[in-house]
C-alpha positions as CSV (number, residue, x, y, z in Angstrom):
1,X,23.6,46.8,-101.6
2,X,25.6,45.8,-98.3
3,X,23.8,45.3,-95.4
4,X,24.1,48.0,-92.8
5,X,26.7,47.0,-90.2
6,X,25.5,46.7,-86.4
7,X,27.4,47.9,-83.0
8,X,28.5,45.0,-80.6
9,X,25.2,46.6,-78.6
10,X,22.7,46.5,-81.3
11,X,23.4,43.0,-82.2
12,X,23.6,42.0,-78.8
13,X,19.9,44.0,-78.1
14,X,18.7,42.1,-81.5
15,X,19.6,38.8,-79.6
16,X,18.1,39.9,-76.2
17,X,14.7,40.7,-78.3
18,X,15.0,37.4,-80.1
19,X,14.2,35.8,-76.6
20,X,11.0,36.6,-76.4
21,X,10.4,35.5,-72.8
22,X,12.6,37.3,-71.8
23,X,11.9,40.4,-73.9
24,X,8.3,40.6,-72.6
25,X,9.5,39.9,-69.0
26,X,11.4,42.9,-69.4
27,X,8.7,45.0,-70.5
28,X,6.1,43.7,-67.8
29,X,8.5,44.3,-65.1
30,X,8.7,48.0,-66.7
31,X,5.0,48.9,-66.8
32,X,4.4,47.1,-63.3
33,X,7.6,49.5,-62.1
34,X,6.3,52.7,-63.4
35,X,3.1,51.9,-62.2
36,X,4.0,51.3,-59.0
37,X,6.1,54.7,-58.9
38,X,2.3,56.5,-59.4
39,X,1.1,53.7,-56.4
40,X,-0.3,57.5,-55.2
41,X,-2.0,57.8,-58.7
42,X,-3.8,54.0,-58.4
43,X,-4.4,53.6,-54.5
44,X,-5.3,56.5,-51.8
45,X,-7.4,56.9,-50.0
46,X,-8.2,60.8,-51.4
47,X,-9.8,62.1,-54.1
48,X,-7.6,63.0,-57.3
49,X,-10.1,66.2,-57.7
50,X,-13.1,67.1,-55.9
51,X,-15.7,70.0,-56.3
52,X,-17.9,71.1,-53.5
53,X,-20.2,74.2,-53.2
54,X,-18.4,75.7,-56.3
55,X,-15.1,75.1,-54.8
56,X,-12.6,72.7,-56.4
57,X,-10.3,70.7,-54.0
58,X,-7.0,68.7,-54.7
59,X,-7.1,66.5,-51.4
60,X,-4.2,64.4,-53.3
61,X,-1.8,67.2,-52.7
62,X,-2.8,68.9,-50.0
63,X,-5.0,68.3,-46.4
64,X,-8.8,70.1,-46.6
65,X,-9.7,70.0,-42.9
66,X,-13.6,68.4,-42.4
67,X,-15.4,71.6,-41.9
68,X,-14.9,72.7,-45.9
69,X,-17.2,69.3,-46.7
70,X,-19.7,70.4,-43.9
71,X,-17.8,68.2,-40.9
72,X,-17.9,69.6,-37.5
73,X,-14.0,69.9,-36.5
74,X,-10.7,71.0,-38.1
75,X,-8.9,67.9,-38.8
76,X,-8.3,66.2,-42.2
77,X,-11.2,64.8,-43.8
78,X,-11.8,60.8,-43.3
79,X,-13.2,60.6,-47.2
80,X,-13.9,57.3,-46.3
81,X,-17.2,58.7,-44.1
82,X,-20.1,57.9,-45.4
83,X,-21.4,61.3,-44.7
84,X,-18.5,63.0,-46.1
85,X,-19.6,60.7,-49.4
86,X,-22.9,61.7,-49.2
87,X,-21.6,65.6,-49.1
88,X,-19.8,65.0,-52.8
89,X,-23.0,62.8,-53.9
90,X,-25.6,66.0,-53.5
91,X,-25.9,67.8,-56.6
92,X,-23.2,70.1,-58.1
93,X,-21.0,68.1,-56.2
94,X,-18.5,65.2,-56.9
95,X,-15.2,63.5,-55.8
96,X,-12.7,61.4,-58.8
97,X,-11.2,58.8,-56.5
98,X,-8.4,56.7,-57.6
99,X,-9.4,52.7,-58.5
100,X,-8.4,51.6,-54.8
101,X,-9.7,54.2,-52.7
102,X,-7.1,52.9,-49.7
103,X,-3.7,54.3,-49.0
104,X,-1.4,51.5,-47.5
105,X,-1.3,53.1,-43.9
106,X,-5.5,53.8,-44.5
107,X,-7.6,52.0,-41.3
108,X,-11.1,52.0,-42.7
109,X,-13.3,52.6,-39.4
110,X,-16.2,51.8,-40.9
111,X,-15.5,48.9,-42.4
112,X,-18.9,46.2,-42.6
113,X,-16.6,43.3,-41.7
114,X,-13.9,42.4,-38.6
115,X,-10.2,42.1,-40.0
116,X,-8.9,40.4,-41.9
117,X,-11.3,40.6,-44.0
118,X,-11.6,38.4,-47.0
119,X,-11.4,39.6,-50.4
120,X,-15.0,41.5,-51.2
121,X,-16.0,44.4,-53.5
122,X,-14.6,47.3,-51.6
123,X,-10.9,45.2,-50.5
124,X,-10.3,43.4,-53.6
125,X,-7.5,41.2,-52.2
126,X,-8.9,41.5,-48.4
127,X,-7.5,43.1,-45.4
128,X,-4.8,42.2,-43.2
129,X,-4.9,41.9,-39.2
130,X,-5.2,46.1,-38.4
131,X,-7.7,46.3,-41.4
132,X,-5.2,48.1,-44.1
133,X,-5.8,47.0,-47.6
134,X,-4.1,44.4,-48.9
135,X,-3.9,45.5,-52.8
136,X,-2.3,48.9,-51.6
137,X,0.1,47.5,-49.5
138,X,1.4,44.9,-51.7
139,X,1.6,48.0,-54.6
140,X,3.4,50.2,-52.2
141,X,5.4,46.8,-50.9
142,X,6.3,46.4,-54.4
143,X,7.6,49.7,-55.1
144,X,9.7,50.1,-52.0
145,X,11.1,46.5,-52.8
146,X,12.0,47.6,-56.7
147,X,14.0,50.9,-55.3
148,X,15.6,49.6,-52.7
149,X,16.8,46.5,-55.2
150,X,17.8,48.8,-57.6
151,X,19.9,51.2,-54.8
152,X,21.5,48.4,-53.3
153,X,22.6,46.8,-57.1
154,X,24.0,50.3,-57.9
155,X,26.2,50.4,-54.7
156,X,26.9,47.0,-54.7
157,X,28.0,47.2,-58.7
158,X,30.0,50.4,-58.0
159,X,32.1,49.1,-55.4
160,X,32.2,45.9,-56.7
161,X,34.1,47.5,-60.4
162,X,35.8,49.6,-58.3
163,X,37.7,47.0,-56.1
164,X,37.7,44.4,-59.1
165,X,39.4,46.9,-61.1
166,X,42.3,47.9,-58.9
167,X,42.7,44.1,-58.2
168,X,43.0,42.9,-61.4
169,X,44.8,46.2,-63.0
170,X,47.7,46.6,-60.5
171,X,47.7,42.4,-59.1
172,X,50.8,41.8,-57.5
173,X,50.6,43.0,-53.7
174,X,47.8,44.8,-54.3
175,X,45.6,41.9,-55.6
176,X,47.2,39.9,-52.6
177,X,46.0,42.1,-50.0
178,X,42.7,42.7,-50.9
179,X,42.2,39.0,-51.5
180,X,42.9,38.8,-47.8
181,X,40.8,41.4,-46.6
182,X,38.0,39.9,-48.6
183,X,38.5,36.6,-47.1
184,X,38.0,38.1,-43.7
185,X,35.3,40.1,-44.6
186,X,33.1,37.3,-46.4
187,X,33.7,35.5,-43.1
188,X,31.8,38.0,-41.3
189,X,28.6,36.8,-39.6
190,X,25.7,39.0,-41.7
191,X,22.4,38.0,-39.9
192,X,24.5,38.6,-36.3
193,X,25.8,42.0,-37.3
194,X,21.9,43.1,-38.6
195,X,20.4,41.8,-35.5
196,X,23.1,43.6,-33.2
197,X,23.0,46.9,-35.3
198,X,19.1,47.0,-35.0
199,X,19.1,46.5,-31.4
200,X,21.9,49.5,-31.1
201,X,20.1,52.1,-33.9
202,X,16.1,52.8,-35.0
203,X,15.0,50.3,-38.2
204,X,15.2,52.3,-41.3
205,X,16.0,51.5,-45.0
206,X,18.8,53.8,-45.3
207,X,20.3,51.8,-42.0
208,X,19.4,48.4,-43.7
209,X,21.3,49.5,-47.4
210,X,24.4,50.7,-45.4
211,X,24.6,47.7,-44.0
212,X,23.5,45.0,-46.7
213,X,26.2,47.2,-49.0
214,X,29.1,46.3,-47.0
215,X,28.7,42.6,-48.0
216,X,27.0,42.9,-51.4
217,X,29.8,44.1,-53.6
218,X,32.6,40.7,-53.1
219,X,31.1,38.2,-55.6
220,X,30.8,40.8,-58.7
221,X,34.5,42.1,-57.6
222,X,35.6,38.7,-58.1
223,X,34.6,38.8,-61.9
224,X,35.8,42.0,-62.5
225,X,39.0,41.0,-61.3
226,X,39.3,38.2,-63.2
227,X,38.1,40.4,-66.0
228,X,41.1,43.0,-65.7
229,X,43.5,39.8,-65.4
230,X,42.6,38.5,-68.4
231,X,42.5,42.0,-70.5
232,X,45.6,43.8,-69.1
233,X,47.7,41.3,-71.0
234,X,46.0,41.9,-74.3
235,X,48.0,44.2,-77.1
236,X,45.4,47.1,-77.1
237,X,46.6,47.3,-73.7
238,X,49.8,47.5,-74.4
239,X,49.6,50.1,-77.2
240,X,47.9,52.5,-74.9
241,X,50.4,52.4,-72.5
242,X,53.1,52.6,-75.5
243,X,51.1,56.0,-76.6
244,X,52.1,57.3,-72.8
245,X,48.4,56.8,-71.3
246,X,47.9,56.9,-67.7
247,X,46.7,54.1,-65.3
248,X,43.4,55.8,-65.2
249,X,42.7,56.4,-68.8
250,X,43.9,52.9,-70.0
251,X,41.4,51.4,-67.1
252,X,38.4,53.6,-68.1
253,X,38.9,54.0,-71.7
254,X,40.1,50.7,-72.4
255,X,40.0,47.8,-70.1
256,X,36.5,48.2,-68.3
257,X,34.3,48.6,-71.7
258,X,35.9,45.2,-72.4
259,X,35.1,43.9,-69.1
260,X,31.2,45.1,-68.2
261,X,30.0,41.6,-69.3
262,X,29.6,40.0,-66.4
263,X,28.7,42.9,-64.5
264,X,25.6,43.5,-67.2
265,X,24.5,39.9,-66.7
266,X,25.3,40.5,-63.3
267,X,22.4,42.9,-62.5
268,X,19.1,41.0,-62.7
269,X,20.1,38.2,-60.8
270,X,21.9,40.9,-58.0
271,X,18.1,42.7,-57.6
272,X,16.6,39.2,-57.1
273,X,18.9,38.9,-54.5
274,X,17.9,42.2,-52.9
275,X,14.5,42.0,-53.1
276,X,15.0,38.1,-51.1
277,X,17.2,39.9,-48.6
278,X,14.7,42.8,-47.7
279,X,11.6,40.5,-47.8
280,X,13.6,37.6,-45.4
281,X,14.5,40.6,-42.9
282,X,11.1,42.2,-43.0
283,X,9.9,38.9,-41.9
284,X,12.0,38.5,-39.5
285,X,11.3,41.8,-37.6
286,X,15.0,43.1,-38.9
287,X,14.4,45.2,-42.0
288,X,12.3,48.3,-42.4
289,X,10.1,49.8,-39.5
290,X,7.2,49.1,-38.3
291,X,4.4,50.1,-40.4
292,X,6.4,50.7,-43.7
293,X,4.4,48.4,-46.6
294,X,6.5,45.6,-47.0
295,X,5.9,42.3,-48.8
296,X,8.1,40.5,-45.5
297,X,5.7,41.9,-43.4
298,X,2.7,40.7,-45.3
299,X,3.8,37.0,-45.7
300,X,4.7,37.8,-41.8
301,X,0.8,38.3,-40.9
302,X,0.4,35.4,-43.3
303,X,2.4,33.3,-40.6
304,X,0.2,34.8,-37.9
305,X,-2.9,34.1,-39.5
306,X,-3.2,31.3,-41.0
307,X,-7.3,31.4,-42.0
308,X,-6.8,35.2,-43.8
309,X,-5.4,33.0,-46.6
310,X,-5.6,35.8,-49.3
311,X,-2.7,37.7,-47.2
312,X,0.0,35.3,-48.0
313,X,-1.1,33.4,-51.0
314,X,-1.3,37.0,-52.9
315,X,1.9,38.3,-51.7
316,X,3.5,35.0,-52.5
317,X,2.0,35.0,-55.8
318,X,3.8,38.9,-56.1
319,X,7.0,37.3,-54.9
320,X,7.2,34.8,-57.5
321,X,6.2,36.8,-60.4
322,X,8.8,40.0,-59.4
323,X,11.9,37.0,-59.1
324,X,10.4,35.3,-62.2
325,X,10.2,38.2,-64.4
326,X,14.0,39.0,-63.1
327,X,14.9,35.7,-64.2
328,X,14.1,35.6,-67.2
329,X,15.3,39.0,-68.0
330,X,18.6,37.9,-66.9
331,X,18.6,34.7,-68.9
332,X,18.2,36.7,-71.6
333,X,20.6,39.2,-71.2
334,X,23.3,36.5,-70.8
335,X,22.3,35.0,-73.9
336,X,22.3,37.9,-76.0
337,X,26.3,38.4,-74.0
338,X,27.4,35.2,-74.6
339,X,30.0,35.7,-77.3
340,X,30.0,31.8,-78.8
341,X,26.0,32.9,-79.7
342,X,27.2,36.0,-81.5
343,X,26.0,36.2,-84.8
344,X,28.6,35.2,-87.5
């Protein structure tokens, strides 16, 4: 009995699995991902569920002033008090916490040691220099890294195919002038125009993506040109446009399935990018504001104090992991691409 034939896709996924370092970085980058999307779930300083006189509470999703736990005034509860503890340890009463019972902006008041701290029982990876936890702010660091990679890829691949594609479809006068304009815009000093631009407007990430977008798209356009170039002169091509199809169906039907290699392989290696961008601007006081978890910041404090130790050797060690696991995964993705390893 024949063999059942494959897509182009599923052999190329059966070669991407093949690589199994590359395959299991792919998965641990998933489940650290998704994990970090429920950082809320895993590291707050509230109670998932609490119960107290009869009453159930849901601190996670909403604020319970003090005076429901027996507290004096009508501000949110502190559930790191020791009395408010001792309230949900008296019979009939509890409190689920989450495993890291510290939010990444939490300032534990009465915490035993001065900050930094160093890694102990209650701050598993220590404190930094305004006594936030360091385990929630490199999960919430993390996260905000991972989305803003993955924003920044997707604008940066969409304008990237987009320019590409008229370049390399139309060429001629077209291709000429945006060659130029490209020239003059990759000569454009980045770090000046991020330091002058956050001296003129306040930090924020949507401020930082605008602007790291502008510059992000050029080197994936220049494969997707040279992409187009290549497959415009190809006979499919040339049948379409003998059945009467227009420019726009012959480029989206046609020409730019043929061409989304490089901008597949592309996409690991962009986010490593990213990530390295938004940590070297955090650090330098240039990326998001003050107070947002960032792993820049962290390796920042690092810098500034050189005895907390545990501050920059952990969020190095985060670093390395996030860029290796990327790595990897893009290795193997441009393996299980690479047409001269297609199976025969």
């Amino acid at each position: 009995m024949a063999g059942v034939s494959l897509s182009p896709s599923q052999r190329a996924w059966q070669r991407f699995r093949r690589n199994r370092l590359g395959y299991w970085s792919l998965l641990i980058f998933c489940v650290l991902f998704v994990l970090s999307l429920g950082a809320e779930l895993i590291s707050n300083d509230k109670p998932l569920v609490a119960r107290h006189h009869g009453q159930w509470y849901f601190p996670i999703l909403n604020n319970v002033p003090e005076t429901h736990f027996g507290g004096d005034f009508e501000t949110p509860t502190d559930y790191l008090d020791p009395f408010i503890r001792q309230q949900f340890e008296q019979p009939g009463n509890f409190a689920l916490y989450p495993p890291n019972p510290y939010h990444h902006s939490t300032i534990n008041y009465f915490a035993k040691e001065p900050n930094p701290a160093a890694p102990s029982a209650d701050n598993w990876l220590g404190t930094d220099d305004r006594g936030r936890d360091v385990v929630a702010r490199l999960l919430y660091g993390f996260r905000i890294s991972v989305l803003f990679a993955l924003a920044l890829t997707f604008i940066g691949v969409l304008l990237g195919v987009v320019t590409g594609a008229i370049q390399g479809f139309f060429g001629g006068r077209t291709d000429l002038w945006f060659q130029r304009f490209i020239e003059i815009w990759g000569s454009m000093p980045e770090l000046y125009l991020l330091i002058i631009f956050s001296a003129m407007f306040d930090p924020s990430v949507a401020l930082l993506l605008i602007l790291l977008s502008l510059f992000g798209w050029m080197g994936l356009s220049d494969y997707v040109r040279a992409e187009f170039l290549r497959n415009r002169q190809l006979d499919y091509v040339r049948a379409a446009r003998a059945m009467g199809l227009s420019n726009g169906q012959i480029i989206w039907r046609h020409i730019l399935p043929n061409s989304l290699t490089p901008v597949v392989t592309f996409l690991p290696f962009r986010m490593s990018a990213a990530i390295l961008a938004l940590t070297s601007l955090d650090f330098l006081g240039l990326g998001v504001p003050p107070g947002t978890p960032s792993l820049g910041e962290l390796l920042a404090q690092g810098k500034n104090n050189i005895d907390a130790w545990w501050i920059s050797l952990s969020t190095f060690a985060v670093l390395v992991i996030t860029l290796l696991l990327l790595t990897f995964m893009g290795d193997a993705l441009r393996d299980a691409l690479d047409p001269r390893k297609a199976e025969k």
